[in-house]
VEXNUFI-640044 format. One line per 10 residues: for each residue x, y, z of C-alpha. Coordinates in nm, 3 decimals, always signed. Each point is the difference from the previous one (the first is absolute). Example, Ala and Ser with C-alpha at 12.3 -4.5 7.8 and 13.67 -1.06 7.14 Angstrom:
<rs>
+1.230:-0.450:+0.780  +0.137:+0.344:-0.066;
</rs>
This chain:
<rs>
+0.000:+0.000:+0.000  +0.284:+0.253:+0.060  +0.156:-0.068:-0.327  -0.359:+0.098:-0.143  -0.058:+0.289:+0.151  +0.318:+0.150:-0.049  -0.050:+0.062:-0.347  -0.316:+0.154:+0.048  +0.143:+0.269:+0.265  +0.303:+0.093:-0.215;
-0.291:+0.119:-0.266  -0.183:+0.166:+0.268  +0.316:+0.222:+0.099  +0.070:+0.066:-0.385  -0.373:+0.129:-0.063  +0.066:+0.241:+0.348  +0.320:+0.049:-0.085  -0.156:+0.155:-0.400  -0.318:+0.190:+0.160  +0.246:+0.177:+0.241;
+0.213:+0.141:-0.256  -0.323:+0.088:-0.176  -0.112:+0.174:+0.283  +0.333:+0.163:+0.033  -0.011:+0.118:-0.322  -0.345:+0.164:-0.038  +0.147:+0.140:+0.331  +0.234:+0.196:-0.132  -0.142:+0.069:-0.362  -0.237:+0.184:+0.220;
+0.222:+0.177:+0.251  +0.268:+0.041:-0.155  +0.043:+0.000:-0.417  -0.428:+0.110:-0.017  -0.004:+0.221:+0.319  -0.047:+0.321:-0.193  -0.340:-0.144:-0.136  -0.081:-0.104:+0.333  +0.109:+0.324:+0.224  -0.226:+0.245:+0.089;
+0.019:+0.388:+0.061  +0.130:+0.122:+0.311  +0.163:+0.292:+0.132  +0.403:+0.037:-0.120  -0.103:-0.207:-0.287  +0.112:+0.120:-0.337  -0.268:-0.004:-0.236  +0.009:+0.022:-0.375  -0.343:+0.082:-0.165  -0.205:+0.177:-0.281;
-0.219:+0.280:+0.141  -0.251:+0.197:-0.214  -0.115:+0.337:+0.203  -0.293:+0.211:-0.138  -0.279:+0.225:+0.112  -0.348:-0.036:+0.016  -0.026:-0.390:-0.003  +0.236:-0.303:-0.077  +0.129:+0.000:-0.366  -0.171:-0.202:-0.140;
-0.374:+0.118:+0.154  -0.172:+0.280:-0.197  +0.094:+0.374:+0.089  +0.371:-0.066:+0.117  +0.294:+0.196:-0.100  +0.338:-0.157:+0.026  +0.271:+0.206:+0.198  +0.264:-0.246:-0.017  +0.094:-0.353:-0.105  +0.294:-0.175:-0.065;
-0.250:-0.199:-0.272  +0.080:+0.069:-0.357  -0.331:-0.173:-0.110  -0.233:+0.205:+0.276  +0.150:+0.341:-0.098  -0.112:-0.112:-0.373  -0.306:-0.114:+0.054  -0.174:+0.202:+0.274  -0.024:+0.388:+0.066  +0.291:+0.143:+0.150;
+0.047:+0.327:+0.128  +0.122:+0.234:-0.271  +0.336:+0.106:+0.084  +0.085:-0.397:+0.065  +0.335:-0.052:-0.163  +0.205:-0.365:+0.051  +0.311:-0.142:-0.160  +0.074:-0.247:+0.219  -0.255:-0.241:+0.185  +0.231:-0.184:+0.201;
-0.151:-0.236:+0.279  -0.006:+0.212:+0.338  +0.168:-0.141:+0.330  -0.150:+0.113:+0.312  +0.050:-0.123:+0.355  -0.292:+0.028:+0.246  +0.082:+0.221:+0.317  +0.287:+0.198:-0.141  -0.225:+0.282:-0.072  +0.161:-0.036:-0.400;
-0.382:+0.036:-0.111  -0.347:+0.118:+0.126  -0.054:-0.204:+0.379  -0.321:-0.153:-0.154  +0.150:-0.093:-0.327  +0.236:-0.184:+0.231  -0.180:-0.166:+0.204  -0.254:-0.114:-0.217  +0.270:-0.304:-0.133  +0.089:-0.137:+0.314;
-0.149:-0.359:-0.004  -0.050:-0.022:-0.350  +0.163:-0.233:-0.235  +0.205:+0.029:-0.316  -0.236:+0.005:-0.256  -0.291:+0.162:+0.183  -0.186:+0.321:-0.089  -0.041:+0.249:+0.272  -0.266:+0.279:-0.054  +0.058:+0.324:+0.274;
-0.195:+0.314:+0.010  +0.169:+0.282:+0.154  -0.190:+0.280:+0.152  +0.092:+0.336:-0.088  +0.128:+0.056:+0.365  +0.265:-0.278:-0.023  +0.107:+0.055:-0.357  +0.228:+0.290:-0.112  -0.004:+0.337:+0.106  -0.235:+0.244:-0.197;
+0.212:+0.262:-0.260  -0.360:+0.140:-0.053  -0.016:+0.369:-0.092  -0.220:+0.268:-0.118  -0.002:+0.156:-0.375  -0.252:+0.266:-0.138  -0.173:-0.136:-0.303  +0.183:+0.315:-0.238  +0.309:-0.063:-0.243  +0.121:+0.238:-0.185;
+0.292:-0.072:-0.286  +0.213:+0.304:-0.189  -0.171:-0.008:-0.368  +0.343:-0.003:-0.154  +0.198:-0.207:+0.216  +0.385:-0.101:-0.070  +0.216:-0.325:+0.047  +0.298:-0.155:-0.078  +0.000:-0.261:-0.343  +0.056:-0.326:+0.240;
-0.279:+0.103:+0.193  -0.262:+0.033:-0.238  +0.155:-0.318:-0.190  -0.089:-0.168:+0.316  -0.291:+0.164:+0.094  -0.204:-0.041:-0.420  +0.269:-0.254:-0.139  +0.048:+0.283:-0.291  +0.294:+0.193:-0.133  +0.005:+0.374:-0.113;
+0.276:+0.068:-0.224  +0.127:+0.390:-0.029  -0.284:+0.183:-0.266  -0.273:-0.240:+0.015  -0.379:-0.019:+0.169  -0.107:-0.260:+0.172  -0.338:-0.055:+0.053  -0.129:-0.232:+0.277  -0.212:-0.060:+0.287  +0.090:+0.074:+0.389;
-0.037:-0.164:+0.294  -0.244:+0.233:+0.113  -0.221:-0.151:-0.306  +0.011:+0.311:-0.215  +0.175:+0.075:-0.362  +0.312:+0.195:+0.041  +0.280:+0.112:-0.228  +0.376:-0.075:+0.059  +0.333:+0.141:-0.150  +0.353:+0.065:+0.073;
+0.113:+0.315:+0.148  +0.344:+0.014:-0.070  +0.042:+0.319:+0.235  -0.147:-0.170:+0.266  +0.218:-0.354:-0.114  -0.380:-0.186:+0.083  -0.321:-0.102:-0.114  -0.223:+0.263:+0.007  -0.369:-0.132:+0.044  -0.334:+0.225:-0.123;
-0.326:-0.124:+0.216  -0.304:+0.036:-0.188  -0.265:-0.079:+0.192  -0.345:+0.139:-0.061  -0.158:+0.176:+0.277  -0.347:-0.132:+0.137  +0.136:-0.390:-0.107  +0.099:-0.281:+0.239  +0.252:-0.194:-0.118  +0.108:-0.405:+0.122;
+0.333:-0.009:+0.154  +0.224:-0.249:-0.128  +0.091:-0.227:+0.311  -0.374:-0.088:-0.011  +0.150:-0.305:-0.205  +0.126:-0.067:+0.317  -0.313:-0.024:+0.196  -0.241:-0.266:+0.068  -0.270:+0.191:+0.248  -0.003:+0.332:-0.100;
+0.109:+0.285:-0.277  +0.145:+0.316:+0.051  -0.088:+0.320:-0.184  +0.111:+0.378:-0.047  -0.288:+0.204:-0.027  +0.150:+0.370:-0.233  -0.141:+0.316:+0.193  +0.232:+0.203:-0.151  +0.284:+0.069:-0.276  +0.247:+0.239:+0.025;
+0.325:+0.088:+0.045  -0.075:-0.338:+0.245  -0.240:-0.278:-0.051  -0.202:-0.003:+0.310  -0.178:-0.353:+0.062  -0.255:-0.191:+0.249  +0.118:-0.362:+0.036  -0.296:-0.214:+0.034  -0.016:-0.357:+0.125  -0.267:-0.240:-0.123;
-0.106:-0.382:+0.083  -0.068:-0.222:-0.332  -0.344:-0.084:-0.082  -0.159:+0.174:+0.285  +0.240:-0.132:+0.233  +0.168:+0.153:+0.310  +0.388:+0.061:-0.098  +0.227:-0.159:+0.179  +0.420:+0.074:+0.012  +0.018:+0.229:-0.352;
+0.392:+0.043:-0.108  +0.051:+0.350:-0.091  +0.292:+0.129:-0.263  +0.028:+0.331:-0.050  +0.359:+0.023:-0.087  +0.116:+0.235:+0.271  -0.254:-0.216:+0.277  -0.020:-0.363:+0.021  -0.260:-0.157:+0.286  -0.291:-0.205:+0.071;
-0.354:+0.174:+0.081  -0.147:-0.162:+0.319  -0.307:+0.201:+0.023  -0.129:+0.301:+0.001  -0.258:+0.263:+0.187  -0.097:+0.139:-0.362  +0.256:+0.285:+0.080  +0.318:-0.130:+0.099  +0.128:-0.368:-0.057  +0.184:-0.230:+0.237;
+0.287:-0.154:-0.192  +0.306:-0.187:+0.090  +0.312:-0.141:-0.193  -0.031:-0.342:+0.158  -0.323:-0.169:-0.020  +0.067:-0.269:+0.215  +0.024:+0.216:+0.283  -0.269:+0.107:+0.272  -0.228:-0.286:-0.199  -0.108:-0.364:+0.114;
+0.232:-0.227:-0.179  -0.051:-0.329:-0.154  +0.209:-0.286:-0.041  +0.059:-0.275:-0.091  +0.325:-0.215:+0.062  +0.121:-0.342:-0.131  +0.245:-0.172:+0.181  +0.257:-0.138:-0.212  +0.260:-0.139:+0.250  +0.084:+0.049:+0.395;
+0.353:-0.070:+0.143;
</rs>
């Protein structure tokens, strides 16, 4: 009998002997080679993630206006704010409790996973400081104005060579007339706006919740203007980008006087966001 059952133990230890270094392994696939897929968020972690910030709503809900992404595809495909320029959209490494990002954007990863999606709204009180400031709705512009060839090359994407006439149409939405002043070694630019007309500004290709307008009162010596801010289709306005060459901001609101306008929109508003996590170490 001990001859028999010899045998039969010696397989017993080799099957226990297998499943342990089975368990072993899973063991440390998990803890060790996988761990990163297995971690979770927790304070001193570093954290690599997409984020996707915007105003109003998430991104990808009706009425939101991107801020910031590091998203190529979201800044194509959904309404961004209008001065939104990006070269580079490079994953973003925060680490929650280093105070490296908004406190609520940080702690809404710890105990989260790589790979999961973490929505965070933060109220206007916890997100960035207000740059909010008043403006009166007037603008006035010099009807002949001057500047230098690179500028208005950058500014229309047109040339004027010495002894020619260009004719083409402004910013402000209204025909004007451009040659070169050789006295003045510039372009020198003649406004012709008609008075009594309002006229589309051209950054309005730039908005997605509102237009803005000059309104002509008067044409003189200067061109004196009412800017007017609209909502589409009957619709409130919300964030309008405003160019006007020498002034560059975003119209808030307004009283019907005087507008409240700021040069960040993301600041003083209740942010959205929303973060995936792409690996934790």
């Amino acid at each position: 009998m001990k001859r028999e059952i010899e045998p039969i133990m010696a397989i017993s230890a080799v099957i226990f002997l297998l499943a342990a270094v089975a368990v072993i392994g899973v063991f440390v696939n998990d803890n060790y080679i996988s761990g990163s897929d297995k971690a979770t968020v927790e304070p001193g972690s570093t954290v690599t993630v997409d984020y996707t910030g915007s105003l109003y709503a998430y991104y990808d809900e009706e009425g939101a206006l991107i801020f910031d992404t590091n998203v190529k595809s979201h800044s194509e495909n959904y309404p961004i704010k209008g001065d939104f320029s990006k070269t580079t959209f490079s994953a973003y490494t925060v680490t929650p409790g280093s105070g490296g990002a908004l406190s609520m954007f940080e702690n809404a990863l710890i105990g989260h996973k790589v790979g999961d999606t973490v929505k965070v709204t933060i109220p206007s009180e916890s997100g960035y400081a207000s740059k909010s400031t008043t403006r009166g709705e007037q603008f006035t512009v010099a009807a002949v104005q001057y500047m230098s060839q690179d500028m208005f090359t950058d500014l229309y994407d047109l040339t004027v060579e010495s002894g020619t006439i260009v004719e083409f149409t402004t910013i402000y939405g209204w025909e004007a007339t451009a040659v070169y002043s050789d006295d003045r070694n510039a372009v020198s630019i003649t406004n012709r706006p008609v008075s009594g007309e309002t006229y589309e500004l051209a950054s309005n290709e730039l908005n997605d919740y509102g237009t803005a307008k000059l309104n002509v009162t008067a044409v003189g010596e200067n061109i004196v203007c009412d800017i007017v801010i609209e909502g589409i289709d009957g619709q409130p306005y919300k964030m309008v980008w405003v160019d006007l060459g020498s002034e560059k901001f975003y119209v808030q609101s307004d009283d019907g006087s005087v507008f409240t306008i700021t040069t960040d929109p993301s600041a003083g508003e209740t942010l959205y966001f929303v973060i995936k996590i792409k690996s934790i170490s």
